[in-house]
N, CA and C atoms as an extended XYZ file, in Angstrom:
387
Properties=species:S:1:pos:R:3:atomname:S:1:resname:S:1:resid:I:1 pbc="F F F"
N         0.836       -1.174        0.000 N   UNK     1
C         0.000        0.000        0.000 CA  UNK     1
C         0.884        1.242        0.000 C   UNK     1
N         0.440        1.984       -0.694 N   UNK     2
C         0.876        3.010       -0.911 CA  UNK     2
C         0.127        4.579       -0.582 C   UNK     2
N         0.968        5.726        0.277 N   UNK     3
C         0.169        6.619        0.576 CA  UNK     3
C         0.544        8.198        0.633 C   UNK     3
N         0.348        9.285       -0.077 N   UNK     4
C         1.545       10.146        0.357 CA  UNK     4
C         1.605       10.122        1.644 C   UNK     4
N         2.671       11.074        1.794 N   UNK     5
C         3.277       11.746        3.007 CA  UNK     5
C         2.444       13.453        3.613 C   UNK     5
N         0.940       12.814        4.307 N   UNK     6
C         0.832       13.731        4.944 CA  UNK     6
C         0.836       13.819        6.476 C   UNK     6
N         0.285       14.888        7.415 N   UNK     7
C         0.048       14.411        8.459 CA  UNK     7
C        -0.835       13.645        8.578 C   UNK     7
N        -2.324       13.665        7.690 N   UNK     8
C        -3.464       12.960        8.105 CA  UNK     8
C        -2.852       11.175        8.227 C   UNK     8
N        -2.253       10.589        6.867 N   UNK     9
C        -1.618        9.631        6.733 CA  UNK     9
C        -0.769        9.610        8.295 C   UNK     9
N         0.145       10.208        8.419 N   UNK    10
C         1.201        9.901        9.920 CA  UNK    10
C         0.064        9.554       10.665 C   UNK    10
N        -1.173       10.303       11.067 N   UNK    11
C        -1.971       10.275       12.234 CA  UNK    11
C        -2.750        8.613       12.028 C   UNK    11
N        -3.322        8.515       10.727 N   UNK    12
C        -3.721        7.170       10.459 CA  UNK    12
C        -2.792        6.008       11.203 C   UNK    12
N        -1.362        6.158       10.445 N   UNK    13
C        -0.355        4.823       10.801 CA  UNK    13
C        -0.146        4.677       12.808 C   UNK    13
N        -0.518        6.085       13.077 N   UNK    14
C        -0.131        6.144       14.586 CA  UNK    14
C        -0.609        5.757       15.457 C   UNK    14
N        -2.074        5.875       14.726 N   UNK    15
C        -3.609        6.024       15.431 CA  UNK    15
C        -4.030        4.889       16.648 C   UNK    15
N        -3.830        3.893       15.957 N   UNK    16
C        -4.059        2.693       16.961 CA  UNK    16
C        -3.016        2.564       18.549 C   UNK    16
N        -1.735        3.450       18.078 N   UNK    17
C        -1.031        3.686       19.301 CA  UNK    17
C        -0.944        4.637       20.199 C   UNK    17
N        -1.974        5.571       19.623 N   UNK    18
C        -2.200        6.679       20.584 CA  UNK    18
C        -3.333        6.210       21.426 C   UNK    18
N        -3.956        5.086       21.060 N   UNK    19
C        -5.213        4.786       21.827 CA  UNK    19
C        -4.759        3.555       22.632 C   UNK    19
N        -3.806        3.024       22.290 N   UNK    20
C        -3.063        1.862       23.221 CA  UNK    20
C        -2.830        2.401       24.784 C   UNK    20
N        -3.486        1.074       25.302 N   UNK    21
C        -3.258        1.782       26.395 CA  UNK    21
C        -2.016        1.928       26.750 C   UNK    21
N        -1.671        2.837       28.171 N   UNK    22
C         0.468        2.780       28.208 CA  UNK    22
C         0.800        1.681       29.364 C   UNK    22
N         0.456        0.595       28.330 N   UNK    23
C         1.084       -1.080       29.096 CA  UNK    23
C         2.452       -0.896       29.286 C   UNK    23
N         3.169       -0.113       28.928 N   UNK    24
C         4.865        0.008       28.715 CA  UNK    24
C         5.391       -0.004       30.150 C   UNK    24
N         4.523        0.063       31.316 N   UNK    25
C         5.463       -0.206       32.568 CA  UNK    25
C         5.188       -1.495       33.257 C   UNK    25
N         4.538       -2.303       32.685 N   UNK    26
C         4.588       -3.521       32.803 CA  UNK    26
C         4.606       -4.592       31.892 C   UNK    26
N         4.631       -4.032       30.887 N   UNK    27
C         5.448       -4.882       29.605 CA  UNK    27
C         7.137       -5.554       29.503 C   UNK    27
N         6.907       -6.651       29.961 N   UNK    28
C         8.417       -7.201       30.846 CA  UNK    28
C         9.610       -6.857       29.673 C   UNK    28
N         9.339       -6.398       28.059 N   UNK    29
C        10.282       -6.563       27.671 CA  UNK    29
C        10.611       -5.371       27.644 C   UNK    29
N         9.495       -4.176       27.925 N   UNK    30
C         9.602       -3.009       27.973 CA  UNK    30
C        10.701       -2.227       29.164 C   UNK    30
N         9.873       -2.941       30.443 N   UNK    31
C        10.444       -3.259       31.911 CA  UNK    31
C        12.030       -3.665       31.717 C   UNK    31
N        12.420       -4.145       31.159 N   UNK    32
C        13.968       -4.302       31.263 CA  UNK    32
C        14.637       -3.874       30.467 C   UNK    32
N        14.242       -2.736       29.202 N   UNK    33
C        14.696       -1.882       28.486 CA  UNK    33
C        14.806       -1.076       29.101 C   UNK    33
N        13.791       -0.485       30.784 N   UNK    34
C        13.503        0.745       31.046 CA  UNK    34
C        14.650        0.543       32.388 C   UNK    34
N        14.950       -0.721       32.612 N   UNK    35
C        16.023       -0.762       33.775 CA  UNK    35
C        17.504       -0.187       33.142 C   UNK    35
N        17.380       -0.869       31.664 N   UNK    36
C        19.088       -0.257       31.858 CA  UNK    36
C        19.277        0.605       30.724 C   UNK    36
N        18.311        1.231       30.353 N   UNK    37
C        18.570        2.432       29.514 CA  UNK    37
C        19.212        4.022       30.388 C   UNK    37
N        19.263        3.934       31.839 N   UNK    38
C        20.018        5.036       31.750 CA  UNK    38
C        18.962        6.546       31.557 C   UNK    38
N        19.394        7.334       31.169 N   UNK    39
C        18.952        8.425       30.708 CA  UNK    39
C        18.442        8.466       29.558 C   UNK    39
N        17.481        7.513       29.690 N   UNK    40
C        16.796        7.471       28.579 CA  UNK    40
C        16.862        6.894       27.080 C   UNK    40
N        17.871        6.302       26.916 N   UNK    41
C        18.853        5.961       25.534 CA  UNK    41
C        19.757        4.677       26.415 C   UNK    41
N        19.804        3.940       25.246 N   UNK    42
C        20.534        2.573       25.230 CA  UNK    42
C        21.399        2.518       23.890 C   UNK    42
N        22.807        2.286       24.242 N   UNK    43
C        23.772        2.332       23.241 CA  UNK    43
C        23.364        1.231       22.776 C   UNK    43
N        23.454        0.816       20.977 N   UNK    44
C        23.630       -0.844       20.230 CA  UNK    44
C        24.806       -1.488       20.792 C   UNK    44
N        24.868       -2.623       19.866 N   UNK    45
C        25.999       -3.549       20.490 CA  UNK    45
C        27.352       -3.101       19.491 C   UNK    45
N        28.565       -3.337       19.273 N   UNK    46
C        29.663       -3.331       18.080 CA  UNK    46
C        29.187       -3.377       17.631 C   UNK    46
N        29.804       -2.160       16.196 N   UNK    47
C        29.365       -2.289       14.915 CA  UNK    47
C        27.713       -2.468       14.929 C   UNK    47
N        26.962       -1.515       15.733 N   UNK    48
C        25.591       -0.949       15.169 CA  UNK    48
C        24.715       -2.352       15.858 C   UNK    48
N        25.099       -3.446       16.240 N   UNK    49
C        24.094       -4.584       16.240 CA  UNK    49
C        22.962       -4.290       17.370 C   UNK    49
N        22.270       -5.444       17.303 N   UNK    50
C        20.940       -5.290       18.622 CA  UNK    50
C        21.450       -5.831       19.655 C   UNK    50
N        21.252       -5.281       20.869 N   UNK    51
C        21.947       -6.272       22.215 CA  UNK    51
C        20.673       -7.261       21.957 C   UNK    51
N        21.008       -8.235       22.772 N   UNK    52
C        19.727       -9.175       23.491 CA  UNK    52
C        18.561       -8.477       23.861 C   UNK    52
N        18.795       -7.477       24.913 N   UNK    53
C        17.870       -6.957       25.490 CA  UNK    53
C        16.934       -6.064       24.377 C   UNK    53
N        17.646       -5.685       23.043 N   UNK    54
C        16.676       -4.888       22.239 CA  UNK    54
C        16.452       -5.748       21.152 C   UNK    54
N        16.923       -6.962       20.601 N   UNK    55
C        16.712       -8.253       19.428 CA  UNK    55
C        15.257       -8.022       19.153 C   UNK    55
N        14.767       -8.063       20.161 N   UNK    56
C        12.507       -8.392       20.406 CA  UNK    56
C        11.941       -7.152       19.765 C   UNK    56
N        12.587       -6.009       19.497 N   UNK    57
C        12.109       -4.973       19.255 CA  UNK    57
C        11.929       -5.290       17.605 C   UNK    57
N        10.496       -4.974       17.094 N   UNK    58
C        10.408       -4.715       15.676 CA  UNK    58
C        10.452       -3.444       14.717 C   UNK    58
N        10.785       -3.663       13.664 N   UNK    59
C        11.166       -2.238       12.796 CA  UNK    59
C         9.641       -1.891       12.077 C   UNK    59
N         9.520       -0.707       12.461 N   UNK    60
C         7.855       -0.240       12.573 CA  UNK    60
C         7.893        0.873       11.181 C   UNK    60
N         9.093        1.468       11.099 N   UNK    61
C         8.901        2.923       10.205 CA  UNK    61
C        10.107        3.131       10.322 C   UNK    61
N        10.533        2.841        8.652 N   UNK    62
C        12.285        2.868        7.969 CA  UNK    62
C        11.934        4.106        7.787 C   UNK    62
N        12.737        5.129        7.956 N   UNK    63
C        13.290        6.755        7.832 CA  UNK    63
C        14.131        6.317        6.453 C   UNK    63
N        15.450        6.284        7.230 N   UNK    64
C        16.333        6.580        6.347 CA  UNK    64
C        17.685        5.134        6.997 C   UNK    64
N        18.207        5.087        6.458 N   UNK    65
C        19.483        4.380        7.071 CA  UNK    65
C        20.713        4.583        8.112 C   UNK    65
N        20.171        5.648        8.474 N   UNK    66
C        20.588        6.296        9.895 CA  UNK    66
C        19.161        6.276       11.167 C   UNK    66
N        18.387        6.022       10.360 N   UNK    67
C        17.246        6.617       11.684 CA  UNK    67
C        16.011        5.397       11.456 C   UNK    67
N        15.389        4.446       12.204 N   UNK    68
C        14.037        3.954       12.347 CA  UNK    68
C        13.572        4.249       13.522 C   UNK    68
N        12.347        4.182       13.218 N   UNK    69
C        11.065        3.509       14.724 CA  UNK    69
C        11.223        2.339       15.235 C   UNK    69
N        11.570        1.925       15.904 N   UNK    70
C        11.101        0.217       15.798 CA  UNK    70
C         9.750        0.484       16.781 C   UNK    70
N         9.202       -0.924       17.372 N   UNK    71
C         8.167       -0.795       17.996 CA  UNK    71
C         8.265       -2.324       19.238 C   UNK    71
N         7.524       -2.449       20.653 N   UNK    72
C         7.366       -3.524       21.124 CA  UNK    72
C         6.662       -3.899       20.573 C   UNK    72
N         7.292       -5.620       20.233 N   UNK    73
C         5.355       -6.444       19.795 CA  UNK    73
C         4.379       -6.780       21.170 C   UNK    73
N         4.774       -6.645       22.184 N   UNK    74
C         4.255       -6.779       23.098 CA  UNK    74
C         3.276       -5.601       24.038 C   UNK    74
N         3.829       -4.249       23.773 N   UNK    75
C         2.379       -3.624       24.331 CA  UNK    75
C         2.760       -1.859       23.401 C   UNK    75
N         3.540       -2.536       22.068 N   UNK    76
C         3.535       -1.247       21.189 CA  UNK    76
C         3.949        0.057       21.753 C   UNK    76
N         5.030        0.440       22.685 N   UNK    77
C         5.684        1.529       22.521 CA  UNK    77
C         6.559        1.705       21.943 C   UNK    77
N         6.732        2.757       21.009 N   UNK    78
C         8.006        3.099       20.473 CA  UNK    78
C         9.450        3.725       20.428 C   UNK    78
N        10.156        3.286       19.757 N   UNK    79
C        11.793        3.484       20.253 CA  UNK    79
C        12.540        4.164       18.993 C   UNK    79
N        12.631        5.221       18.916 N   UNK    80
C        13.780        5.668       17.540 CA  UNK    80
C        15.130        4.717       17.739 C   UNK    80
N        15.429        4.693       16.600 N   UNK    81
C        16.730        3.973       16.314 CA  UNK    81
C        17.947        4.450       15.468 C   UNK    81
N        18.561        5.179       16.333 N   UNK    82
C        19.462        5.846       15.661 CA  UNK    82
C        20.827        6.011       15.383 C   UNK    82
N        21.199        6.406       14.388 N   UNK    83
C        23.502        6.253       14.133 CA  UNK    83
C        23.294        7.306       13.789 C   UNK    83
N        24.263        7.910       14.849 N   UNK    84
C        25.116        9.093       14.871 CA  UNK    84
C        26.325        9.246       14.593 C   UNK    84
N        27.089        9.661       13.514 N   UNK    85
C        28.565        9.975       13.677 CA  UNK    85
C        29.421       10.832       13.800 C   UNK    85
N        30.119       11.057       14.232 N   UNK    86
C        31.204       12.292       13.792 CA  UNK    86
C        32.469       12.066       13.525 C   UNK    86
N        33.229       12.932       12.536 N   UNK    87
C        33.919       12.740       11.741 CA  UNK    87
C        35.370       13.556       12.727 C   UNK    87
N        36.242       13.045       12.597 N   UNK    88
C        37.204       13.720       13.751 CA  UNK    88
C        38.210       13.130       12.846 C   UNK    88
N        39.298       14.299       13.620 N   UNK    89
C        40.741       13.774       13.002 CA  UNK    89
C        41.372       12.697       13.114 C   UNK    89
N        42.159       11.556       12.234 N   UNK    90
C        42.688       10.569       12.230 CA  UNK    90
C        41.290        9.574       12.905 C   UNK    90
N        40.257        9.707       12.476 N   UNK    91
C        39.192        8.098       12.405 CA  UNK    91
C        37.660        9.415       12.429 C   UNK    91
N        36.648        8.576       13.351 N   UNK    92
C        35.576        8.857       13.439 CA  UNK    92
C        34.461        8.377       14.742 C   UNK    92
N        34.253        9.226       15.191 N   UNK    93
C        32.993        8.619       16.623 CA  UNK    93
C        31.669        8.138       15.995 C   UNK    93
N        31.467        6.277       15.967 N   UNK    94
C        29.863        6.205       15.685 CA  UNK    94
C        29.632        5.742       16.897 C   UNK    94
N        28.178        6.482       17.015 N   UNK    95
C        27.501        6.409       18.360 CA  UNK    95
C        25.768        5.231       17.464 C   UNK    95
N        25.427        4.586       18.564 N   UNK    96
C        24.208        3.798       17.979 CA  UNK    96
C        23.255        4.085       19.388 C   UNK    96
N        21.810        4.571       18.914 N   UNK    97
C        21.142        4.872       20.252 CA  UNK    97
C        19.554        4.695       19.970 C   UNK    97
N        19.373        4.155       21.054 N   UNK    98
C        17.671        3.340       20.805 CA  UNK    98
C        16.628        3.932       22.172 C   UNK    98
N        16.160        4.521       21.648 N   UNK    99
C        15.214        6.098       22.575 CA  UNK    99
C        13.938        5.855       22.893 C   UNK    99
N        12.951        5.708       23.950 N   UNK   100
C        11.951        5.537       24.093 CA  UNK   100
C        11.081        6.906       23.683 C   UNK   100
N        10.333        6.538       22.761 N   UNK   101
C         9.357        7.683       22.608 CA  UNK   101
C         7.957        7.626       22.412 C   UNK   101
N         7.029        8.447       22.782 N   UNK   102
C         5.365        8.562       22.996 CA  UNK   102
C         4.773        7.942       21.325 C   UNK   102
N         3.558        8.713       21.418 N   UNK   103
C         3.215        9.057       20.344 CA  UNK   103
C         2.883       10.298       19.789 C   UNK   103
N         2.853       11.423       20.716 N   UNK   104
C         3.333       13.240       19.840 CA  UNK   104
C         4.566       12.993       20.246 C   UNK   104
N         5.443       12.702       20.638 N   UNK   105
C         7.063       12.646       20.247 CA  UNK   105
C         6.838       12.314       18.620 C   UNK   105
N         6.899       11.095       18.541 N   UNK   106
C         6.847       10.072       16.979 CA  UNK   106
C         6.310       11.067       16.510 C   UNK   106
N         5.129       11.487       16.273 N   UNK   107
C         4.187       12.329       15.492 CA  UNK   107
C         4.944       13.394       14.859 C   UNK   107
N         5.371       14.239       16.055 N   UNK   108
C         6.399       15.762       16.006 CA  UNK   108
C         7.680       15.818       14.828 C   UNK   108
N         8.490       14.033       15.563 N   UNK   109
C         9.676       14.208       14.503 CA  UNK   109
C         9.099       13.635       12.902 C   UNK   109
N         8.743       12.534       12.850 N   UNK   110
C         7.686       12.378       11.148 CA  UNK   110
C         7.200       13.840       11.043 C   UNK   110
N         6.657       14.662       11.059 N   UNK   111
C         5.938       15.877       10.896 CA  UNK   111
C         6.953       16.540       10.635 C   UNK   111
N         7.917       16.438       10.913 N   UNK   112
C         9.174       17.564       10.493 CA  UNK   112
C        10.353       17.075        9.685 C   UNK   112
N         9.745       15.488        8.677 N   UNK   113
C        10.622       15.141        7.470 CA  UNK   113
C         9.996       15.626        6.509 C   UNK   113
N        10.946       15.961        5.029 N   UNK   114
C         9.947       16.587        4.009 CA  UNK   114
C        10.229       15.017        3.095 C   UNK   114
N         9.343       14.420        3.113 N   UNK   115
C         9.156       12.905        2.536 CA  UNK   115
C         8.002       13.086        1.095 C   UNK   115
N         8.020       11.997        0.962 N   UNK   116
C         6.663       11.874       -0.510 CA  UNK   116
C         5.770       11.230       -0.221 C   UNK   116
N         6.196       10.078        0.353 N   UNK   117
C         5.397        8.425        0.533 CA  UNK   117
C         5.525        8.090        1.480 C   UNK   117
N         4.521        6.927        1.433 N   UNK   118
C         4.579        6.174        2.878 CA  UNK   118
C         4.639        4.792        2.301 C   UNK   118
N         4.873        4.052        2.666 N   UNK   119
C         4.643        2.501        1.507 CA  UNK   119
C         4.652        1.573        2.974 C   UNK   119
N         3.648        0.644        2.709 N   UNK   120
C         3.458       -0.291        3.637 CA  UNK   120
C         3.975       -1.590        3.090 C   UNK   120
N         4.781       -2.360        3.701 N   UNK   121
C         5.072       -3.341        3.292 CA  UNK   121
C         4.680       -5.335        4.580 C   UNK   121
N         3.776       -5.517        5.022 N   UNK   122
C         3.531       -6.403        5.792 CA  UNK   122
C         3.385       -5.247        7.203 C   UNK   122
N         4.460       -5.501        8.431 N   UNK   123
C         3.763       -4.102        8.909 CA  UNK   123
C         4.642       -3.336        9.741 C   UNK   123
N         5.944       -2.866        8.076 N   UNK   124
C         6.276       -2.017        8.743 CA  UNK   124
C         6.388       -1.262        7.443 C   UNK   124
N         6.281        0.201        8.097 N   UNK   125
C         6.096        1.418        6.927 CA  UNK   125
C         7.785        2.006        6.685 C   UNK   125
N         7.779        2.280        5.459 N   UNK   126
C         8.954        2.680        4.821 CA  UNK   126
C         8.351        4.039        4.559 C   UNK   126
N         9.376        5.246        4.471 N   UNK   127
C         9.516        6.504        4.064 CA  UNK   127
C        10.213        6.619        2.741 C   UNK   127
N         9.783        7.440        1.537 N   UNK   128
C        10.593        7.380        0.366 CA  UNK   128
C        10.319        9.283       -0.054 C   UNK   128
N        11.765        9.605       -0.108 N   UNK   129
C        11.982       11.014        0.043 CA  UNK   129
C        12.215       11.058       -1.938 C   UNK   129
């Protein structure tokens, strides 16, 4: 399926998770993301991979190849997924960071890509700029 890129569309794909209830503090896989994330953010494993603790997480809404949504399958809150780098003298800092966020978080940052499409593929949505 195919859909542009508006807000009404973002609000559609979101919709069912703004009405979810917020199981996320007793969602055990949620619950032990929320123990050792720290300030909010959980570094990946080497070289960009998923720890254990984030493997369960599904990819909900491809951005770009620096940035997804993923989502719990278990009580649907969402997590940006992100590579950061910087470029420094003699090599480079990549940082990998997996963020708990609402649904006007999600909403706010989609709302502020200038995209075309939305394309559904089984059920996770791709962005095509």
């Amino acid at each position: 399926m195919e859909y542009l890129y508006t807000e009404e569309n973002l609000k559609m794909i979101l919709a069912s998770l703004e009405q979810a209830p917020k199981k996320h503090r007793t969602c055990p896989m949620c619950a032990r993301l929320s123990g050792i994330m720290g300030n909010n953010s959980l570094h990946r494993g080497p070289s960009g991979t998923l720890t254990p603790q984030t493997s369960g997480l599904e990819e909900f809404i491809l951005i770009k190849n620096s940035w997804h949504i993923l989502k719990c399958p278990l009580c649907s809150r969402l997590y940006t997924d992100e590579y950061r780098y910087d470029h420094l003298v003699g090599g480079r800092e990549d940082e990998y960071l997996i963020t708990g966020i609402d649904y006007t978080e999600a909403l706010e940052l989609l709302k502020g890509i200038k995209a075309k499409k939305l394309t559904k593929t089984g059920d996770t949505w791709t962005i095509s700029f």
